[in-house]
C-alpha positions in Angstrom: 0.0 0.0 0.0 1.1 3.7 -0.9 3.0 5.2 1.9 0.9 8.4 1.9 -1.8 5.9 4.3 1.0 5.3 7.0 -0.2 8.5 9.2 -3.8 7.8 9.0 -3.2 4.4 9.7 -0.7 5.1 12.9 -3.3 7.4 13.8 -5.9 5.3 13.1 -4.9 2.5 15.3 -3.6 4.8 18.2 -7.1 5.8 18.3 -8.6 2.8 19.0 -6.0 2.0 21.6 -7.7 4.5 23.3 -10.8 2.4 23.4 -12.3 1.8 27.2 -12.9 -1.8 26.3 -15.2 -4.9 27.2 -13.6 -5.7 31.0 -13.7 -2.1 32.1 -17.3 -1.8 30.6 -18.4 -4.8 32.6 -17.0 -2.8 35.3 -19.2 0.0 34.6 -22.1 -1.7 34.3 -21.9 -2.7 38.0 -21.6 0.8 39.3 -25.1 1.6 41.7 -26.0 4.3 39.2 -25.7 7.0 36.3 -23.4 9.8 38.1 -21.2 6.9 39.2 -20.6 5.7 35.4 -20.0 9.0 34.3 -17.8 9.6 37.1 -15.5 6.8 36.2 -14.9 7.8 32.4 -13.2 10.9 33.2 -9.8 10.6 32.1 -11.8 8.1 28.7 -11.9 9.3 25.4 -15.6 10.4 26.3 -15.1 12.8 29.1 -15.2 15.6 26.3 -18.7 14.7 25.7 -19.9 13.6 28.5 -19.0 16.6 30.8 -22.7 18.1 32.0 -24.4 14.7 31.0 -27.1 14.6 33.0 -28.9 12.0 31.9 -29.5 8.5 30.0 -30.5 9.9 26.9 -27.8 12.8 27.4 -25.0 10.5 28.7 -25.3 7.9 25.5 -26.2 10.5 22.9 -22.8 11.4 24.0 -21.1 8.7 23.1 -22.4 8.7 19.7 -20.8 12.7 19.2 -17.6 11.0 20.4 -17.8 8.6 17.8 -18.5 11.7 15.4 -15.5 13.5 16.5 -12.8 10.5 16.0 -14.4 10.0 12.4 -13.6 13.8 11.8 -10.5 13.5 13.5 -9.7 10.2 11.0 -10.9 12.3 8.3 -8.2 15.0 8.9 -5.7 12.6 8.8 -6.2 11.5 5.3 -4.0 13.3 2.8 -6.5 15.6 -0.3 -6.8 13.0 -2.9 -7.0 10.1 -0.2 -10.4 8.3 -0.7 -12.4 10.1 2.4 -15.8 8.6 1.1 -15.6 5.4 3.6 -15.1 8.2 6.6 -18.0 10.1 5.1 -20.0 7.0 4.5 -19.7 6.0 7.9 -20.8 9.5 9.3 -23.4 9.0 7.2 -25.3 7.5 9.9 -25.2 10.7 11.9 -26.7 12.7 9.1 -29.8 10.4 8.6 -30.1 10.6 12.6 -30.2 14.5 12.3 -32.8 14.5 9.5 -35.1 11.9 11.5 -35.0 14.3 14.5 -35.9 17.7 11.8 -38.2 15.9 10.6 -40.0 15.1 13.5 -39.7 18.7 14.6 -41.2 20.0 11.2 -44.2 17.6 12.1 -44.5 19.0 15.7 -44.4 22.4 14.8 -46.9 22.1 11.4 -49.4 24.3 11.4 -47.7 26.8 13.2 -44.7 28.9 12.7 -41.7 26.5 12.6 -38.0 28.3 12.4 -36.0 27.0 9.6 -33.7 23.9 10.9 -32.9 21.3 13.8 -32.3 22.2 17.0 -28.7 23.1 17.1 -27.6 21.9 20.8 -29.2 18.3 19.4 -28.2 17.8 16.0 -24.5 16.1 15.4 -22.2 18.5 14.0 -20.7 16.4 10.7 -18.6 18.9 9.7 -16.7 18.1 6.4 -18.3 14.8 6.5 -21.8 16.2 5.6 -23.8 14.5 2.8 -26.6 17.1 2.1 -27.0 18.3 5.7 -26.5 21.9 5.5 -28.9 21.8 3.0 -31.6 19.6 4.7 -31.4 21.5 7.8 -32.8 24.9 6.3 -36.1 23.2 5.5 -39.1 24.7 7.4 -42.0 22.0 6.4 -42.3 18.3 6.1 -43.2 19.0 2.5 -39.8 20.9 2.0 -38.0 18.5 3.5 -39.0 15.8 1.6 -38.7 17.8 -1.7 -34.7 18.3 -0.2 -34.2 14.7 0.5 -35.8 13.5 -3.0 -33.0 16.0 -4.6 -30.0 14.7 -2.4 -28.6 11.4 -2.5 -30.8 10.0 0.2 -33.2 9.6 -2.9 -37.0 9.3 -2.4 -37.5 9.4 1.6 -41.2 7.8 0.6 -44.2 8.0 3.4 -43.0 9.6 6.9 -43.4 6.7 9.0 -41.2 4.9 6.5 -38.1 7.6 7.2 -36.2 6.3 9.9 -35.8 2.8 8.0 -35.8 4.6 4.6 -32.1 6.5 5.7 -30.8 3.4 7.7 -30.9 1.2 4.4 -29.6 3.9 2.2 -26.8 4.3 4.5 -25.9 0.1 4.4 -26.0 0.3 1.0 -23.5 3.4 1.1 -21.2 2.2 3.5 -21.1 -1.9 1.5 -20.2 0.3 -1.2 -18.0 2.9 0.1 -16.3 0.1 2.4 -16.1 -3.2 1.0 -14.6 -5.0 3.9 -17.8 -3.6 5.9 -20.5 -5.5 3.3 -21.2 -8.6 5.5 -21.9 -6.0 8.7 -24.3 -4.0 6.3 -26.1 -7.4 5.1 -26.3 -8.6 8.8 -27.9 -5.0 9.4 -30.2 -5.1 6.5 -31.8 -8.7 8.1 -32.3 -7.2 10.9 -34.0 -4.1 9.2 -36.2 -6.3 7.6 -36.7 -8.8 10.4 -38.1 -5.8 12.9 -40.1 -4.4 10.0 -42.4 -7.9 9.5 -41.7 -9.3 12.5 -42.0 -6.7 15.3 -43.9 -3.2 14.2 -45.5 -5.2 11.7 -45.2 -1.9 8.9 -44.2 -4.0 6.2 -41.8 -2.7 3.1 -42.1 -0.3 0.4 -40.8 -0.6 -2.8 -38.4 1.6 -2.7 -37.0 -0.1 0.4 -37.4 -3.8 -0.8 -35.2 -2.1 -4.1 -32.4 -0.5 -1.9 -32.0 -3.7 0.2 -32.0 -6.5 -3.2 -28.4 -6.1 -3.2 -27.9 -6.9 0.0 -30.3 -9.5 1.1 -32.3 -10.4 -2.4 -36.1 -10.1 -2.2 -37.2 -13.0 -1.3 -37.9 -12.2 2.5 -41.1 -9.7 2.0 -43.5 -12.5 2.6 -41.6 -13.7 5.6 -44.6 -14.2 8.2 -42.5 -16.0 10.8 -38.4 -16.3 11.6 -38.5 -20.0 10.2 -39.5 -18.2 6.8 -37.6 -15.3 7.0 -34.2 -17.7 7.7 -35.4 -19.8 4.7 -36.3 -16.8 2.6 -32.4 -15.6 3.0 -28.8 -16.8 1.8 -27.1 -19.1 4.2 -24.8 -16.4 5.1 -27.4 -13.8 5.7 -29.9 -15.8 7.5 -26.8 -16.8 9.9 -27.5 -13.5 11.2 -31.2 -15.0 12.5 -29.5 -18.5 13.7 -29.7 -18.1 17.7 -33.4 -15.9 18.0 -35.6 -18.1 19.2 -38.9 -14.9 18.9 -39.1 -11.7 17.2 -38.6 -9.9 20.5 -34.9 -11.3 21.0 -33.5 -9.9 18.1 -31.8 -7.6 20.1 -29.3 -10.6 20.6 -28.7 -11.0 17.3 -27.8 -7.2 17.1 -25.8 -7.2 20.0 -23.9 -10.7 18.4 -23.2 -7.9 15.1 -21.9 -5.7 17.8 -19.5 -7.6 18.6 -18.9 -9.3 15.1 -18.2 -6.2 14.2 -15.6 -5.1 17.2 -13.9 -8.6 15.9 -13.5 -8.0 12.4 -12.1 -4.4 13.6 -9.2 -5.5 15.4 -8.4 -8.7 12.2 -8.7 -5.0 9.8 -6.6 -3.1 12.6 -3.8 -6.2 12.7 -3.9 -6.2 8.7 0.0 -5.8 8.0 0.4 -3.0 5.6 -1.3 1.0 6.0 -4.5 1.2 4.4 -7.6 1.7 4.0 -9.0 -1.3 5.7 -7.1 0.3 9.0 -9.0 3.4 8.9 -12.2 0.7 8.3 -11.1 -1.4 10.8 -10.3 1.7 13.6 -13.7 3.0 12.8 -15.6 -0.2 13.8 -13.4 -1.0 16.9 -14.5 2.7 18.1 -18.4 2.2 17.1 -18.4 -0.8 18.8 -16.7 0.2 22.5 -19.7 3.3 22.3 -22.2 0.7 22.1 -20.5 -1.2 25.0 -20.0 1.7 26.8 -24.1 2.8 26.0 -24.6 -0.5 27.4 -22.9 -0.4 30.5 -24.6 2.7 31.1 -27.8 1.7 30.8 -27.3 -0.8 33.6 -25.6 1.6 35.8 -28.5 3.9 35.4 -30.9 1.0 36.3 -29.0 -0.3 39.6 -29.0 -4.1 38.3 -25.6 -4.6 38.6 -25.1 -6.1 35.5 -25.7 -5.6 31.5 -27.8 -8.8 30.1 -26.6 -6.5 26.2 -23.1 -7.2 27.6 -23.4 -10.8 28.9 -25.1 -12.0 26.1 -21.7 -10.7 24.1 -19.5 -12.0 26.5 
C-alpha cells in the first residue's frame, strides 16, 4: 500500500488504543447508578462529551458525538486525494439521525410557525463529513423536507413513518459500497432491518426499500410471516444472522452478536499488515463498537441491576 496511508493508519490505530474496552465496561455496568458511570470515564476518550451529562439519553447520545469527532479526526488525517468517502459513509449515519430528528420537529411544529432547521444543541455536528446536511437543515415544512431529501442522495424518503428505516438502508447500501470490507456488517444490518419491519412493528416494506435492500439480502424475504420463513427466505450467510433468535422480541441478541462481530473484524482490519484503508475501516468499527458497549454499561448503571444482560449476552 502507498506510503501516503502510513499516518492515518498510525493514527488510526492509536485511536482505538484509546478504546475503554469490554472488562472495564463490565465494570461500569456494576456501578449503583448514572453519576457513578460518568464519574468513572473521566480521564476516557468520552469525558469531552460527556461533561454536564445529565442523563441516559444525554449521557449515551454522548457517546455517539464522540464517535463523530474521531471520524472527523480520522478524516483530517487523510492526505487531499486520499479516498475520504468510507469516513463520510460512515458519518453518514449521523446525518440520517439529524434529518429523523428535523423531521419530527417539522411535524411537531406544522401548522404553526416553525424556524428554519434542527435544533442546534441536538443535532451532530458532521462537519466536512456532511452529505446534504446543511442543506436539509434549512427546511421549514415536512413537505420541503422531503422535496430536499428526494433532490439529495438520500433519494425518495417515501411516506413519513417509513423515514427512519428509509435512511438506515440507504446508509448500508452506502457504507457496503464505500467500504467493501464492511459488506457482511451491512447485510447482517439489512436482516435485521427487515426482520423488525415484518416481525416486530408489523409496517411492512415499500418498494423503494425492498429495491435499496435487493443487493444486500435479495427479495425473497417480503413475505416472511415467521423467523423460520424469514431464515429460509435468505442466503445461508445472511440468515446466519437470524441462527440463535428463538422470537421476534430477541433480536436484540442478534444485534448485540453484530456488535461484537463487528468489534472482531475491527481489530483482524486493525492487525492487517500493511497502512491502508482497511485500518481506517477497521479503527472506525473497533470505536463504534466500545460506544455501544459503553451505551450499554450505562444503561445498567443507570438501572442499579448490577449487571448488562446486552453485555453478557456478548460475553
Amino acid at each position: 500500500m502507498r506510503a501516503d496511508w502510513v499516518a492515518a493508519s498510525v493514527r488510526a490505530r492509536s485511536m482505538a488504543q484509546r478504546r475503554v474496552g469490554a472488562g472495564a465496561c463490565r465494570e461500569l455496568s456494576a456501578l449503583p447508578d448514572l453519576p457513578a458511570a460518568v464519574e468513572a470515564l473521566e480521564g476516557s476518550v468520552y469525558a469531552n462529551q460527556l461533561s454536564g451529562a445529565r442523563t441516559l439519553g444525554s449521557s449515551q447520545q454522548a457517546t455517539r458525538r464522540t464517535v463523530l469527532w474521531q471520524l472527523r479526526v480520522l478524516a483530517g488525517w487523510l492526505l487531499a486525494g486520499q479516498d475520504t468517502q468510507l469516513v463520510r459513509a460512515a458519518a453518514a449515519r449521523f446525518e440520517a439521525d439529524n434529518v429523523v430528528a428535523l423531521a419530527a420537529a417539522l411535524q411537531r411544529n406544522s401548522g404553526l410557525e416553525p424556524e428554519p432547521g434542527s435544533d442546534s444543541a441536538s443535532e451532530y455536528d458532521l462537519g466536512g463529513l456532511a452529505t446534504a446536511w446543511p442543506r436539509l437543515r434549512t427546511a421549514d415544512s415536512p413537505e420541503s423536507l422531503q422535496v430536499m431529501l428526494a433532490a439529495s442522495p438520500w433519494g425518495d424518503p417515501g411516506p413519513a413513518p417509513a423515514l427512519p428505516d428509509m435512511l438506515t438502508a440507504v446508509w448500508l447500501r452506502r457504507l457496503a459500497s464505500a467500504a467493501p470490507a464492511t459488506r457482511p456488517w451491512a447485510v447482517a444490518g439489512a436482516v435485521l432491518l427487515a426482520a423488525r419491519l415484518l416481525l416486530v412493528t408489523g409496517t411492512g416494506t415499500t418498494d423503494r426499500l425492498v429495491s435499496l435492500l435487493r443487493p444486500l439480502i435479495g427479495t425473497g424475504w417480503t413475505e416472511a410471516a415467521s423467523l423460520p420463513e424469514l431464515t429460509a427466505s435468505l442466503s445461508p450467510a445472511a440468515g446466519q444472522v437470524l441462527a440463535e433468535v428463538q422470537e421476534p422480541q430477541d433480536l436484540w441478541r442478534a444485534e448485540a452478536r453484530l456488535a461484537a462481530q463487528v468489534e472482531a473484524d475491527g481489530f483482524g482490519l486493525l492487525r492487517a499488515g500493511l497502512p491502508g484503508p482497511d485500518v481506517i475501516v477497521g479503527a472506525m468499527a473497533v470505536l463504534a463498537a466500545d460506544a455501544w458497549r459503553v451505551r450499554a454499561a450505562l444503561a445498567a448503571a443507570a438501572a442499579g441491576t448490577g449487571r448488562s444482560e446486552v453485555l453478557d449476552a456478548v460475553a
